[in-house]
C-alpha positions as CSV (number, residue, x, y, z in Angstrom):
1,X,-1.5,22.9,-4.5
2,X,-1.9,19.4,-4.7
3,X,0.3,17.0,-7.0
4,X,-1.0,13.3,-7.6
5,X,1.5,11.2,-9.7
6,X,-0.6,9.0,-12.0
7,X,2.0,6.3,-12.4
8,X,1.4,5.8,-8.3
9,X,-2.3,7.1,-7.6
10,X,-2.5,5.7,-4.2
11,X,0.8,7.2,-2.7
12,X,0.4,10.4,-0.9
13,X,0.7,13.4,-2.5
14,X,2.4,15.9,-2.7
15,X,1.4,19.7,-1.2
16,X,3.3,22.4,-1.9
17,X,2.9,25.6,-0.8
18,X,4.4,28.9,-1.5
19,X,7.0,28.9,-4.0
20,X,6.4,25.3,-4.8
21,X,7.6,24.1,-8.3
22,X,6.0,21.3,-9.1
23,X,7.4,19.8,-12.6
24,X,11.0,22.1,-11.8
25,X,13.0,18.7,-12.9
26,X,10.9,17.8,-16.2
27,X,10.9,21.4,-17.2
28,X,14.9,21.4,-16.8
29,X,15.9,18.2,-18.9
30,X,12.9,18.6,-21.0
31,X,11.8,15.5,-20.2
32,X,8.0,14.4,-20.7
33,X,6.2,14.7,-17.6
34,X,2.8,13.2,-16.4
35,X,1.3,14.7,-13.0
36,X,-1.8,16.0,-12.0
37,X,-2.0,19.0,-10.0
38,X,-5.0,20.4,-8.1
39,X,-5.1,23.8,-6.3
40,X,-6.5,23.2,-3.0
41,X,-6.5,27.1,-2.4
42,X,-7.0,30.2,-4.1
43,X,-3.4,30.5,-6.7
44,X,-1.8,32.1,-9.2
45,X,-0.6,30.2,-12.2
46,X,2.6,31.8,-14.1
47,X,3.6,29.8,-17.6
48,X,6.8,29.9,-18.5
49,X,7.8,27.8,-21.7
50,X,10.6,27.0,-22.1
51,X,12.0,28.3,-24.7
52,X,11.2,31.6,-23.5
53,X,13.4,30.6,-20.4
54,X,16.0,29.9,-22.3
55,X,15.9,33.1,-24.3
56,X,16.3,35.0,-20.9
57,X,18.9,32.4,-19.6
58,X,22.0,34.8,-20.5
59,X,20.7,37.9,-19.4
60,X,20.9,37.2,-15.5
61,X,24.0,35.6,-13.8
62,X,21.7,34.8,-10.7
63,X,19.3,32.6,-13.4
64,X,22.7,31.4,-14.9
65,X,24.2,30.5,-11.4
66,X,20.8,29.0,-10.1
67,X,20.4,26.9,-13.8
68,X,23.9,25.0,-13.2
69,X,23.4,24.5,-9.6
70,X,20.1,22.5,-10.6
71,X,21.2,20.9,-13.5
72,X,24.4,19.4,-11.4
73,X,21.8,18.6,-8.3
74,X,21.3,15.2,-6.9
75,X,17.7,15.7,-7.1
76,X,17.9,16.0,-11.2
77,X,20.1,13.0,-10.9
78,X,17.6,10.9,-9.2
79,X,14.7,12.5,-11.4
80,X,16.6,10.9,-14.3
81,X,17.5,8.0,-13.2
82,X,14.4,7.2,-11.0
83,X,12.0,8.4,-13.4
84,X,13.1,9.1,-16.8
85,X,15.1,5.6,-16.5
86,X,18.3,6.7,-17.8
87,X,22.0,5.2,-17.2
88,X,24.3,7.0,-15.1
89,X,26.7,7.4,-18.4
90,X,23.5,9.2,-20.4
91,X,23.1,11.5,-17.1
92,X,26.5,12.4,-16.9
93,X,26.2,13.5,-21.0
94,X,23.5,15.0,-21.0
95,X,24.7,17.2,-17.8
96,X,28.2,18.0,-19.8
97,X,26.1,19.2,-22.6
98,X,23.4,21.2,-20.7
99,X,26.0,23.0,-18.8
100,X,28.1,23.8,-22.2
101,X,24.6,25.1,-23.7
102,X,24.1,27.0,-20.9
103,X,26.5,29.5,-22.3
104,X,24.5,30.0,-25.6
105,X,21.1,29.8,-23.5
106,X,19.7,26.2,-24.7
107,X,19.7,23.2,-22.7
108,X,19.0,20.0,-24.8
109,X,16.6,17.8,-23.2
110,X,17.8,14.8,-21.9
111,X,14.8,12.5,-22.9
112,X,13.1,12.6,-26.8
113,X,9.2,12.8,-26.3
114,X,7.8,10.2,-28.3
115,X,5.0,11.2,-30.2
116,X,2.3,8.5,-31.2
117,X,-0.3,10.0,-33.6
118,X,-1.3,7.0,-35.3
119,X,-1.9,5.6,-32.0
120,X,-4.0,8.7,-30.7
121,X,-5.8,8.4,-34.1
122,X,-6.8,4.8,-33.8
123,X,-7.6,4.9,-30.2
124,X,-10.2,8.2,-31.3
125,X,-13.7,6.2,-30.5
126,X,-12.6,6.2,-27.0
127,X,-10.9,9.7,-26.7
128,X,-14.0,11.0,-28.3
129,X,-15.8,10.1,-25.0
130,X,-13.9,12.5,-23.1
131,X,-15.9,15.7,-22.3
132,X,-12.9,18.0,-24.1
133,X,-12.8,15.7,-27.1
134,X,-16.9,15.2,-27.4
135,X,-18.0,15.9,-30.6
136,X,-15.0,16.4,-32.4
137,X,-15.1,15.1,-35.9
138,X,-12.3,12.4,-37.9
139,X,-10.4,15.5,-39.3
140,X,-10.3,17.3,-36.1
141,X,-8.9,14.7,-34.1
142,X,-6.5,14.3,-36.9
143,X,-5.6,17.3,-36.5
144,X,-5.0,17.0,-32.4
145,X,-3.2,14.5,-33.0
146,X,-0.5,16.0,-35.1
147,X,0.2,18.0,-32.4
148,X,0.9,15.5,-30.1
């Protein structure tokens, strides 16, 4: 697979084969995310959301042991820093809190999504142009949006 980052469409990107796990960090911190991902091969795609993760977090001490040793990584640590932006202090909270929520199987996310539906709404002529949104009328973009 793939992974173009859209923030930097001329850098190289990434491949990842087997076992790769592309959006590992973002899915983690619960952090918004924004990369495209093209299978350049046959592959199978397995969802997990994450709150189904976290209702399985507790039942394996493997999962448990594998969550904190990601959540205290360098690697998450950049991810944050790098490209969620945050200070070093917000890091180092929101890792004491993930860790502690680790034992009743939630892990707060570290960045708020911002949601902007009266953006998406007034920005719908041009959205409508999209092959997915084509044809979709006022009230059903409305209603896209509020889900965003």
């Amino acid at each position: 697979m793939t992974v173009r980052d859209p923030r930097t469409p001329n850098a190289t990107p990434i491949v990842y084969g087997g076992r790769g796990t592309p959006g590992q960090h973002a899915f983690i911190t619960g952090s918004p995310h924004s990369r495209h991902a093209v299978a350049t091969a046959s592959t199978d795609i397995w969802l997990l959301r994450r709150k189904e993760f976290h209702r399985v977090l507790g039942m394996s001490n493997v999962l448990t042991a594998s969550t904190v040793e990601i959540v205290g990584s360098d690697a998450v640590t950049d991810y944050l820093g790098n490209r969620q932006g945050l200070t070093p202090e917000r890091i180092a909270a929101w890792r004491t809190s993930a860790l502690a929520g680790l034992t009743s199987g939630i892990i707060p996310k570290a960045v708020a999504v911002e949601r902007h539906r009266d953006e998406f709404v007034r920005i719908s002529d041009g959205i409508r142009r999209l092959p997915i949104f084509r044809g979709l009328s006022p009230p059903e973009l409305r209603a896209v949006a509020d889900r965003l």
